[in-house]
DRENMITOR-397074 format. One record per residue (C-alpha): residue in one letter; x, y, z. Coordinates in steps of 0.1 Angstrom, whole numbers. Layout:
! DRENMITOR-397074
<node a, <X, Y, Z>> ...
This chain:
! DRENMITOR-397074
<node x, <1239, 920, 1005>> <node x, <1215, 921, 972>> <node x, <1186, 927, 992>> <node x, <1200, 953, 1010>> <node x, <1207, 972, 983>> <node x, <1170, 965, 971>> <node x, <1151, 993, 985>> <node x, <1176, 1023, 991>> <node x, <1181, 1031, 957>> <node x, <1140, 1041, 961>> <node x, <1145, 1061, 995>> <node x, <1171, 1093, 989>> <node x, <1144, 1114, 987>> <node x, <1114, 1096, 1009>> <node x, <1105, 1119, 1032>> <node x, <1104, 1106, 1070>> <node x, <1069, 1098, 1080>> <node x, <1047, 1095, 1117>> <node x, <1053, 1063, 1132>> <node x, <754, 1087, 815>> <node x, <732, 1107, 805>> <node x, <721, 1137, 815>> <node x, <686, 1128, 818>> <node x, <662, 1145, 836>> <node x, <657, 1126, 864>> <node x, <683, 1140, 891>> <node x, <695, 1123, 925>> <node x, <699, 1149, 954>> <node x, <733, 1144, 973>> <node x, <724, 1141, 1013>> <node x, <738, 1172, 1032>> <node x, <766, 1171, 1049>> <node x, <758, 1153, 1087>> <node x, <772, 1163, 1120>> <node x, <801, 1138, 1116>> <node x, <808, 1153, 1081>> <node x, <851, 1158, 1076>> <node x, <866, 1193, 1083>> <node x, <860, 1219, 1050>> <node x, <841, 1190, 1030>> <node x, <803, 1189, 1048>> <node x, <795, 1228, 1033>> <node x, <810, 1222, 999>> <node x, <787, 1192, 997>> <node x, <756, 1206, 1010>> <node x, <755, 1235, 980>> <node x, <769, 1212, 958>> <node x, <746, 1208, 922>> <node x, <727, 1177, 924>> <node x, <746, 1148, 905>> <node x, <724, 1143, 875>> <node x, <715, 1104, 874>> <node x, <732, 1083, 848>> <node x, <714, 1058, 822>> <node x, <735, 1033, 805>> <node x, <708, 1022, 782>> <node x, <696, 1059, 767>> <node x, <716, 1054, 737>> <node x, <709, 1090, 723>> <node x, <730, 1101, 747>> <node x, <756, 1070, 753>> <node x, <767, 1077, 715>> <node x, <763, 1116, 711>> <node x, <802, 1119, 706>> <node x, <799, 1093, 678>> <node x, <790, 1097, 637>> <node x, <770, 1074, 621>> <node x, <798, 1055, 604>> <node x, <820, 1053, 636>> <node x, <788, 1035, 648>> <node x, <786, 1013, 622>> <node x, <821, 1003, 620>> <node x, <818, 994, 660>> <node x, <787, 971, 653>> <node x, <806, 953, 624>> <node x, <839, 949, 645>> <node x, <822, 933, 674>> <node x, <801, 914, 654>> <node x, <833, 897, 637>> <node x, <846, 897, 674>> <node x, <814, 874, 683>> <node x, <821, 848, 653>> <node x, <845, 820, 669>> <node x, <855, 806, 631>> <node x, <870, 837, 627>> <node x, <885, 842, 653>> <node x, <905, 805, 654>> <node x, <919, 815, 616>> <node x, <921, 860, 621>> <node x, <961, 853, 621>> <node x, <962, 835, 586>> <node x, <939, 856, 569>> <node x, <954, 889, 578>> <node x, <984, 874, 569>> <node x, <967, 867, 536>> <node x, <951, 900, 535>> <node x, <985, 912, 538>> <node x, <999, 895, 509>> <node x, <972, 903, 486>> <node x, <965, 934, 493>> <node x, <1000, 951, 497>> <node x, <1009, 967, 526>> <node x, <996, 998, 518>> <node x, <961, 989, 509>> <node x, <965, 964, 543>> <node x, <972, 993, 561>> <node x, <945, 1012, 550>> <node x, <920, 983, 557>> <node x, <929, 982, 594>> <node x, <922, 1017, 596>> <node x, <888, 1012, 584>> <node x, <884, 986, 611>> <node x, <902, 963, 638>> <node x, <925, 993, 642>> <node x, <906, 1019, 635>> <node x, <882, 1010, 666>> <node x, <905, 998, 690>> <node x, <936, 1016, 682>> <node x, <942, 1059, 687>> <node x, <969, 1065, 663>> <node x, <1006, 1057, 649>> <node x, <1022, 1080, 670>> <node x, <1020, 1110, 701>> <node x, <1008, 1135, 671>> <node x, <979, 1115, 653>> <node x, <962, 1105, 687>> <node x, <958, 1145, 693>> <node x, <923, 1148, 676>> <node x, <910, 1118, 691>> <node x, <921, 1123, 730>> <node x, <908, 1162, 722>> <node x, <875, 1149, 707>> <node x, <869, 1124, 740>> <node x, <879, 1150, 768>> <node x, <851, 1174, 749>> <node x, <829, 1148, 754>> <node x, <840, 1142, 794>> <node x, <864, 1114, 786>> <node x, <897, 1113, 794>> <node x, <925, 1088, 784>> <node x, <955, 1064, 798>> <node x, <980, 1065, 773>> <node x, <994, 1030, 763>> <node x, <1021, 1029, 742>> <node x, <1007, 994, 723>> <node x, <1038, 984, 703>> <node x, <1051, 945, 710>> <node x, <1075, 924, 696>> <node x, <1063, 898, 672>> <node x, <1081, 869, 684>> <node x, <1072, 835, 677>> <node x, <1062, 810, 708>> <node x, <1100, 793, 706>> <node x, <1116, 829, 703>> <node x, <1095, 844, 731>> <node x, <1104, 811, 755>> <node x, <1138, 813, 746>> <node x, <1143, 851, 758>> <node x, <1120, 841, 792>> <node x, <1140, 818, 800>> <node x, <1174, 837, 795>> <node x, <1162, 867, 816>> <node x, <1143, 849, 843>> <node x, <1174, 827, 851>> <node x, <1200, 837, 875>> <node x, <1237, 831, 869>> <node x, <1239, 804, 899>> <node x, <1210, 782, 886>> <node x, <1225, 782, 853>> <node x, <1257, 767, 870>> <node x, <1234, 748, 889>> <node x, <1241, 759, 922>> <node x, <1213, 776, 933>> <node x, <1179, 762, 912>> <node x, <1171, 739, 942>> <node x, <1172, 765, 968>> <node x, <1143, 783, 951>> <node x, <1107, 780, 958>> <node x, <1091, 764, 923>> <node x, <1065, 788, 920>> <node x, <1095, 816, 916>> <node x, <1114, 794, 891>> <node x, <1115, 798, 853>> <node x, <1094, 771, 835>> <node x, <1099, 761, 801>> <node x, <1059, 751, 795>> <node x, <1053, 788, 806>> <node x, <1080, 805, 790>> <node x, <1059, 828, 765>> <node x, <1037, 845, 791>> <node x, <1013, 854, 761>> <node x, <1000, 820, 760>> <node x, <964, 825, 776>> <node x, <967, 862, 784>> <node x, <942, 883, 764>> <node x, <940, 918, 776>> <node x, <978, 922, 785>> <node x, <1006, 936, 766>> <node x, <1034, 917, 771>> <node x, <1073, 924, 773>> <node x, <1106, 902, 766>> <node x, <1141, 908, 784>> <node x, <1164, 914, 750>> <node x, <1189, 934, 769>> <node x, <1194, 969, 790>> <node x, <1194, 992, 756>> <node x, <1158, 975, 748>> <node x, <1149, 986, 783>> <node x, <1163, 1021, 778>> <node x, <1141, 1025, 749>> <node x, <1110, 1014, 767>> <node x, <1117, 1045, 789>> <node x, <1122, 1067, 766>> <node x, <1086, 1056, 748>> <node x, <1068, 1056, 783>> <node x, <1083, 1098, 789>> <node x, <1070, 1101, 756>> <node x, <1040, 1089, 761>> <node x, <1041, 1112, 794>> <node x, <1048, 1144, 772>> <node x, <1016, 1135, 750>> <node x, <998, 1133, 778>> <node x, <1006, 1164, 792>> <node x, <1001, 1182, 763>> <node x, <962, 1173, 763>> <node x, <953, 1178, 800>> <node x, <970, 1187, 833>> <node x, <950, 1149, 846>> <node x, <959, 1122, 827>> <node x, <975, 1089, 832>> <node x, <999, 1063, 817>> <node x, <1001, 1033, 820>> <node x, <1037, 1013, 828>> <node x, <1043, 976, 832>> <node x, <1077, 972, 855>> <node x, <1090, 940, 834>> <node x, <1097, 965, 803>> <node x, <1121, 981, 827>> <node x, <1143, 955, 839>> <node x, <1153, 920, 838>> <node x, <1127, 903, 852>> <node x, <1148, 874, 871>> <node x, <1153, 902, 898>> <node x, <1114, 905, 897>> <node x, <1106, 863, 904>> <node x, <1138, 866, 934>> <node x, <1125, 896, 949>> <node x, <1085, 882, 953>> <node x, <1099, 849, 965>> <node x, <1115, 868, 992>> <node x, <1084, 888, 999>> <node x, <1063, 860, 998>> <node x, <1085, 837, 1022>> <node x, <1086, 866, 1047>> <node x, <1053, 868, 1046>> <node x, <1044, 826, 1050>> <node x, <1066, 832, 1082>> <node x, <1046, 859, 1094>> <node x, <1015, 830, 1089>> <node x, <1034, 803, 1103>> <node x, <1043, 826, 1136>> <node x, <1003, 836, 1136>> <node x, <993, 800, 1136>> <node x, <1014, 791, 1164>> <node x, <1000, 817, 1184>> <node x, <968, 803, 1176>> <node x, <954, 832, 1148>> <node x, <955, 809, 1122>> <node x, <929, 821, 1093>> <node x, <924, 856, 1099>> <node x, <924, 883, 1078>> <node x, <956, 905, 1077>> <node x, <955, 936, 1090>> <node x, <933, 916, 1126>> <node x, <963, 893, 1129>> <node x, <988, 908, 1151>> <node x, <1017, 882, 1171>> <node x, <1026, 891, 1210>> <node x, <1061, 907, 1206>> <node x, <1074, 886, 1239>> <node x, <1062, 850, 1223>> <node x, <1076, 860, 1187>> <node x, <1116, 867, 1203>> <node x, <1109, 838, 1218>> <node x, <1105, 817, 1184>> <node x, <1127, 831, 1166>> <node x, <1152, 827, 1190>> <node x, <1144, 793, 1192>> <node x, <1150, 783, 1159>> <node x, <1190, 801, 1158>> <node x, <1183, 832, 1135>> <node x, <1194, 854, 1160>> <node x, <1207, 857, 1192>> <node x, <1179, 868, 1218>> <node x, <1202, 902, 1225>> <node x, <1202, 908, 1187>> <node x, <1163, 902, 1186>> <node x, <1153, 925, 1210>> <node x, <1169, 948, 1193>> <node x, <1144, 943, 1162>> <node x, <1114, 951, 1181>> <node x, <1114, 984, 1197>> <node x, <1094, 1011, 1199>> <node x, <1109, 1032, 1175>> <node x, <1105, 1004, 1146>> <node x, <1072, 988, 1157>> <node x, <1059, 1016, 1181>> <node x, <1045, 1009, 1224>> <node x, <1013, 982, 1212>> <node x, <1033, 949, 1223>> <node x, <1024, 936, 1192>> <node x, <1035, 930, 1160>> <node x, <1014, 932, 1126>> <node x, <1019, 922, 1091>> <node x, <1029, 959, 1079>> <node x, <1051, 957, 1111>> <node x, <1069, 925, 1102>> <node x, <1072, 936, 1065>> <node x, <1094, 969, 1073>> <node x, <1116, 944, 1093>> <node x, <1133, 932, 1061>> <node x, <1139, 969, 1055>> <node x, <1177, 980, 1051>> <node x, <1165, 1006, 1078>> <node x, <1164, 975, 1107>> <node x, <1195, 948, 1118>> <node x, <1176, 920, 1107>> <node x, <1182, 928, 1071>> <node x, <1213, 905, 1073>> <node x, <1196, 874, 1089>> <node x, <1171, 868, 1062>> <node x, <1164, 834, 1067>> <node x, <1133, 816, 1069>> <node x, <1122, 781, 1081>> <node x, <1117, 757, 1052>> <node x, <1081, 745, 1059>> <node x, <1091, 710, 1044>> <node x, <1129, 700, 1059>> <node x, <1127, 726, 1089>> <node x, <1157, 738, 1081>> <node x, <1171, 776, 1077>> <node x, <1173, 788, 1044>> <node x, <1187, 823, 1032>> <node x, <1159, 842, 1017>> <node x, <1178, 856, 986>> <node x, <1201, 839, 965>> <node x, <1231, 860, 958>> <node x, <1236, 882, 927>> <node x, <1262, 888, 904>> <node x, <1277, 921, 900>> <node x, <1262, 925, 866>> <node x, <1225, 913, 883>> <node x, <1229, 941, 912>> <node x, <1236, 969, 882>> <node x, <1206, 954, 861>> <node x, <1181, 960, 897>> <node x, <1197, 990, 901>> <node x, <1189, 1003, 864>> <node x, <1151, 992, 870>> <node x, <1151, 1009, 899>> <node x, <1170, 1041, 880>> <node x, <1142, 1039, 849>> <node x, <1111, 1038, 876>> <node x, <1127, 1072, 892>> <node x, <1130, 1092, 863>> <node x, <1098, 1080, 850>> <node x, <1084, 1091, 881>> <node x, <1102, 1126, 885>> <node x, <1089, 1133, 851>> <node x, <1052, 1126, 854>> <node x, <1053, 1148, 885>> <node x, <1069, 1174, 863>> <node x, <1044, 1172, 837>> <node x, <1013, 1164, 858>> <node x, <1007, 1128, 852>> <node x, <996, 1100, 868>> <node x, <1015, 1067, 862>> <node x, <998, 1035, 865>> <node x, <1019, 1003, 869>> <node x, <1000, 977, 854>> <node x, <996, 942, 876>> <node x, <1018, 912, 862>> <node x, <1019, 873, 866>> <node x, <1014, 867, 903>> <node x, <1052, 854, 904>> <node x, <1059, 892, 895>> <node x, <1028, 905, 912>> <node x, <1046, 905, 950>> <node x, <1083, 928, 941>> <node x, <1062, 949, 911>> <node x, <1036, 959, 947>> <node x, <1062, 964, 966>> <node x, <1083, 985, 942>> <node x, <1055, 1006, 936>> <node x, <1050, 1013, 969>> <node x, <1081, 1024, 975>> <node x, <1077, 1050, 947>> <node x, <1043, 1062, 965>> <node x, <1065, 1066, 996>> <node x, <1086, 1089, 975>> <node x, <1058, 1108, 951>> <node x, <1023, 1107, 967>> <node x, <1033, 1129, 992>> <node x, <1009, 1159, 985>> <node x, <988, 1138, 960>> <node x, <982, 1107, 947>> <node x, <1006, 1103, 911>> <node x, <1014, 1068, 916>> <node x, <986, 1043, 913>> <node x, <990, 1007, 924>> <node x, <974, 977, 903>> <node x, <955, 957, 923>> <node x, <939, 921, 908>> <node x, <902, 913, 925>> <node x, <906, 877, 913>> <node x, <933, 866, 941>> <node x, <925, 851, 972>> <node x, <945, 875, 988>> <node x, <934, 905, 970>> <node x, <918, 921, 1000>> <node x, <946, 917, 1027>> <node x, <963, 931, 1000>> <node x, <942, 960, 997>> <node x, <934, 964, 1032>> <node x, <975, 962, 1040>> <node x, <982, 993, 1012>> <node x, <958, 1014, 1029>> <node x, <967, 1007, 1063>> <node x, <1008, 1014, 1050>> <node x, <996, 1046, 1033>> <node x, <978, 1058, 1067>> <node x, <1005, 1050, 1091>> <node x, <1030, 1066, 1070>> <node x, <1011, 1097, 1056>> <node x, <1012, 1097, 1018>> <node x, <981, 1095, 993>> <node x, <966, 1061, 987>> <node x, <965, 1056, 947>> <node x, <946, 1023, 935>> <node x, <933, 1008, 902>> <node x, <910, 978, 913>> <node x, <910, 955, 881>> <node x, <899, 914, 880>> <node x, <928, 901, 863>> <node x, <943, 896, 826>> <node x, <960, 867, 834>> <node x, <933, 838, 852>> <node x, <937, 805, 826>> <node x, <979, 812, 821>> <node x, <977, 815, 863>> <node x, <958, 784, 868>> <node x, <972, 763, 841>> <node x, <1006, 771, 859>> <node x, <999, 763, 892>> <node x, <983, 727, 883>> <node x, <1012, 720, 862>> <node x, <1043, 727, 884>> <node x, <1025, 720, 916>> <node x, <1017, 748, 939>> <node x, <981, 761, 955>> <node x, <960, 779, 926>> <node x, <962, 816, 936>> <node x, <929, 825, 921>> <node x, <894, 826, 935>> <node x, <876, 795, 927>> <node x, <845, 812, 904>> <node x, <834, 845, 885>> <node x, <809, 849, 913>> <node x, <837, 850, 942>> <node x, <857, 874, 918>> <node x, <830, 894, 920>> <node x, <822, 895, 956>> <node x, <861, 904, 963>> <node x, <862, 932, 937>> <node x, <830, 943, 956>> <node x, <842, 941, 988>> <node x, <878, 951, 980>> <node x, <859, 988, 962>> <node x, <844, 994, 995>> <node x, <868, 990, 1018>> <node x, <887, 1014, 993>> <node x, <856, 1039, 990>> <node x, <853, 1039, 1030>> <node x, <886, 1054, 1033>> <node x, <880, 1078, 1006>> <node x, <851, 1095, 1026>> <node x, <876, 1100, 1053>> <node x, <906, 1108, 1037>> <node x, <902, 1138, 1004>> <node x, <931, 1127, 991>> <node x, <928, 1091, 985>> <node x, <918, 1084, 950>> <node x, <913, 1051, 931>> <node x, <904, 1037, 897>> <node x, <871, 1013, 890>> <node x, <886, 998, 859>> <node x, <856, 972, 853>> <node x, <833, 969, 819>> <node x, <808, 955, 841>> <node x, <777, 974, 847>> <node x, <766, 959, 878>> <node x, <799, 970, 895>> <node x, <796, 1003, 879>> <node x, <765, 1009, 894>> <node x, <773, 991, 924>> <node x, <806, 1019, 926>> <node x, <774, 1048, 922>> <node x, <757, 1037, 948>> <node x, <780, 1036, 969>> <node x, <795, 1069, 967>> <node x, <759, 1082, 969>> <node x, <754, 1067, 998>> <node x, <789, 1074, 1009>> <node x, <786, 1114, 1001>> <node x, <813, 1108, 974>> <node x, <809, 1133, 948>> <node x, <816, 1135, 915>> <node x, <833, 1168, 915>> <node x, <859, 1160, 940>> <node x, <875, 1133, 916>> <node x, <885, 1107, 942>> <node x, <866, 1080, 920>> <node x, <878, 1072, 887>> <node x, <862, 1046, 863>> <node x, <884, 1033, 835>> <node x, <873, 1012, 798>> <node x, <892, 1004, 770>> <node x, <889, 1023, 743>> <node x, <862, 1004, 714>> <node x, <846, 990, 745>> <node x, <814, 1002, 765>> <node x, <807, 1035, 748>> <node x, <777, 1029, 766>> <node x, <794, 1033, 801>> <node x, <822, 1055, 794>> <node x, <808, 1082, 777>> <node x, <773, 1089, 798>> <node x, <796, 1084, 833>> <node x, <815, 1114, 816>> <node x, <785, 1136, 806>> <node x, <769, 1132, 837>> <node x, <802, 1150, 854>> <node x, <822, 1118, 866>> <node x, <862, 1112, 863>> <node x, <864, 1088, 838>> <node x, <888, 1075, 809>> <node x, <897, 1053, 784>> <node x, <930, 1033, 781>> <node x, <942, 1045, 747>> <node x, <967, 1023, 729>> <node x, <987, 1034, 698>> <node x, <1016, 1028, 679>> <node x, <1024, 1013, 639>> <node x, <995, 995, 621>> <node x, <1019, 959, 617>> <node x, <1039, 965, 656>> <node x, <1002, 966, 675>> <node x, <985, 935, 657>> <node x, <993, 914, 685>> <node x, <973, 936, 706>> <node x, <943, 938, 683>> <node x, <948, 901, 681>> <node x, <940, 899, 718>> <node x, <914, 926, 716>> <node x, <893, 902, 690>> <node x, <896, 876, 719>> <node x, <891, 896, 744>> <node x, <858, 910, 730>> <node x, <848, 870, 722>> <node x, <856, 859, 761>> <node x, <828, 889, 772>> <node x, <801, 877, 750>> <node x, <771, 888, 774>> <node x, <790, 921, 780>> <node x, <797, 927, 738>> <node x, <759, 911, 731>> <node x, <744, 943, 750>> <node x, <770, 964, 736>> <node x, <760, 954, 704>> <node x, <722, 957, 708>> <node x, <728, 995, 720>> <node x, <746, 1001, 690>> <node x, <721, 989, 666>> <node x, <692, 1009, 686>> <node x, <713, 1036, 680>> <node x, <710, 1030, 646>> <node x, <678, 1026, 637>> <node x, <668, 1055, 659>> <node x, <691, 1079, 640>> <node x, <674, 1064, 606>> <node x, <638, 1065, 620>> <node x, <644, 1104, 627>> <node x, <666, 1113, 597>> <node x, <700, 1114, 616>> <node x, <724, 1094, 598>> <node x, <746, 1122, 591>> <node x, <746, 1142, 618>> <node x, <776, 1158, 634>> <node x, <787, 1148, 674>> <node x, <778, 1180, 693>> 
């Protein structure tokens, strides 16, 4: 019965669907071919020529930047770069704190760690800032930056009251559940290894009724600077996350079963979306192992809920678990070890099903007010014990509010093994079912928490094995994406990389791709204080691109800067350029007496 009531609170209104500088050197976009998409090939063949972008012309990478701002950048990532520092930062600003006062503390922050990284206290002192970037080309992801300072045993404590369900705490139903969707003491403060991640605690449903209100705040600032901006939202602010870990152990299950009926149809190994199980041999094996009667699985696969191919695919098998299908009642899966049936989802409580159902409630009204206002809403990747339900959740809310145009985006983390059938599947869904595809392709805040985990308890490390294979997935996850971008207008996603090579990898590509600029199907995204030198020339040179803008109280967002020092530290050959830019930049400015000139 939980399940069930899962997914319709999402669907009242779902719709039913078909089953860097600007230097002078300028690169010509190729007309529009013969094969060239319906009222797109003649815009593109008058279309300006794309003015080529140069991440190392620093006269033009730091144009929206005085000469102190400059030198205040160099000194911050220069303390970023010293590890003695960084192993002590909490005890001396807790020193600094003490002798200096709060106010004068304050005030020091400014000048610095905050200052750089950090927009402002509140929705009205980020104003100059966000106007000063979008002048510039620049446009911004709010991010509300504002965590709890907990201590390690405070922070475990909480984790483990929200991620534990009423009937493991009785001790009825922890040994039905799959360990990697368990709650683990050793891993119970989720900040431990995470450095580019804010990071939320359960307290209670008021905490996550404030969260919301701060996130449509955060959509009203937005608003009021452009008619395009973004926010970004993480789904465990929202909601108890036990309901998160229970509803990607379901998905993930479902999906192992998919596998296991692939393998013994001999398909074993291939990717997703080309591994497709004969309908006739499938009723067959489930009928075997006494889910169903063979009357009542016939019923499952027909035309009207997998359409005339005969076969079944991964998309297919997924809407089987649907309320919209009988089979929503028989979720039961193999257990790969025993071989016995086991119910996919342990029952809630009453008080659990009204906790989902206020997640659910908070994602909608977030939702219907972005569209209201204009904004995009991100939802941030999690732990990959979240990762499966937060996925799935948002795609239910794309089904809903993509519609006409992409407003949702979906987080999608290049360093899993499964990040491109993962990919691959949300295009395919967004296809079949006619709404806008809305991506951010990210590689992951979360890599040494995820693999500590996985050797600890004891399940297959979800991550790729090297930085190398990260890379080649992000690559070949981005093209797959930017593919169906050149055949689909209104198909839009988000390089979020401070790489350069995949940057220029992404330009390329769309070059080659006929992908321009103007049409703002491409987004690149940086953190704000980071890669100035990509950022601001991609934006001068006409492409959609933004900074994710944190703000909040100086003492509420240290833990972020915290992570933003160690963050910085982790990208040393990144920050090493970044810095040498910076001080080129300098010295130029002195050699030709512009030290105090004025961004124009």
């Amino acid at each position: 019965m939980a399940l069930r009531r899962v997914l319709p609170v999402l669907r009242p209104y779902v719709p039913c669907f078909a089953p860097l500088s600007t230097a002078p050197a300028v690169r010509e976009q190729p007309a529009a071919g013969p094969g060239a998409l319906p009222g797109r090939g003649s815009a593109k063949a008058v279309r300006a020529p794309v003015p080529a972008v140069d991440f190392g012309n620093t006269q033009e990478a730091y144009r929206s930047r005085r000469t102190w701002e400059l030198a205040r950048s160099l000194l911050v990532l220069r303390l970023c770069a010293w590890p003695a520092l960084l192993a002590r930062h909490e005890q001396l600003l807790y020193v600094a704190r003490k002798l200096l006062g709060q106010r004068l503390f304050n005030k020091l922050m400014k000048m610095t760690f905050y200052g750089h990284f950090v927009a402002g206290e509140d929705q009205e002192s980020i104003q100059p800032l966000l106007r000063h970037n979008r002048a510039f080309g620049v446009g911004a992801i709010l991010d509300y930056g504002v965590e709890e300072d907990l201590s390690p045993e405070e922070a475990e404590h909480k984790e483990m009251e929200s991620c534990t369900s009423a009937a493991e705490r009785d001790g009825s139903g922890t040994n039905k559940r799959d360990k990697q969707y368990q709650a683990h003491r050793a891993f119970g403060d989720r900040r431990s290894g995470v450095i580019s991640a804010r990071t939320y605690f359960y307290a209670n449903e008021s905490k996550c009724d404030s969260h919301m209100e701060t996130f449509l705040r955060c959509i009203e600032a937005s608003g009021r600077v452009s008619d395009d901006g973004f926010i970004a939202i993480k789904l465990t602010a929202l909601g108890r996350p036990q309901f998160l870990l229970q509803f990607s152990e379901v998905l993930t299950k479902w999906r192992r079963f998919f596998h296991q009926m692939a393998a013994e149809q001999g398909q074993a190994g291939l990717a997703a979306m080309d591994t497709k199980l004969e309908v006739a041999a499938l009723q067959e094996s489930v009928a075997k192992m006494g889910i169903a009667s063979k009357a009542e699985i016939e019923d499952w696969f027909t035309a009207e809920t997998l359409g005339v191919s005969g076969t079944v695919d991964l998309l297919d098998w997924g809407s089987l678990i649907d309320s919209r299908t009988k089979l929503s009642k028989h979720l039961v899966v193999p257990n790969a070890q025993t071989g016995q049936l086991e119910p996919l989802l342990s029952r809630f409580t009453e008080e659990e099903e009204l906790q989902m159902t206020r997640m659910l409630q908070r994602m909608d009204v977030l939702a219907k007010k972005a569209t209201e206002v204009g904004v995009r809403l991100m939802v941030d990747a999690e732990q990959t014990y979240f990762q499966p339900a937060i996925s799935r959740l948002t795609l239910e809310m794309q089904r809903k509010f993509n519609v006409e145009k992409p407003l949702i985006f979906n987080t999608y983390q290049c360093y899993l093994k499964d990040a491109y059938d993962n990919v691959t599947l949300g295009v395919e869904l967004a296809r079949r079912e006619c709404w806008c595809f809305g991506a951010k392709l990210v590689r992951g805040a979360y890599l040494a928490q995820e693999r500590a985990r996985a050797a600890e308890i004891g399940y297959e490390d979800p991550i790729n094995p090297t930085y190398e294979a990260t890379n080649a997935m992000y690559h070949r996850c981005l093209d797959y994406v930017l593919e169906e971008l050149k055949h689909n207008a209104k198909a839009k996603v988000m390089v979020a990389s401070h790489n350069e090579d995949t940057v220029r990898f992404t330009l390329r590509r769309m070059e080659e791709l006929c992908l321009h600029p103007a049409d703002h199907q491409v987004y690149f995204g940086q953190l704000l204080g980071m890669c100035d030198q990509i950022s601001f020339p991609l934006g001068q040179a006409g492409y959609p691109v933004y900074k994710y803008v944190p703000y909040g109280p100086v003492m509420e967002v240290l833990p972020y800067l915290s992570r933003r020092a160690l963050e910085n530290s982790s990208l040393m050959k990144g920050a090493r350029r970044e810095r040498q830019l910076l001080w080129l930049e300098l010295l130029r400015r002195l050699r030709t007496g512009n030290l105090f000139r004025r961004p124009a």
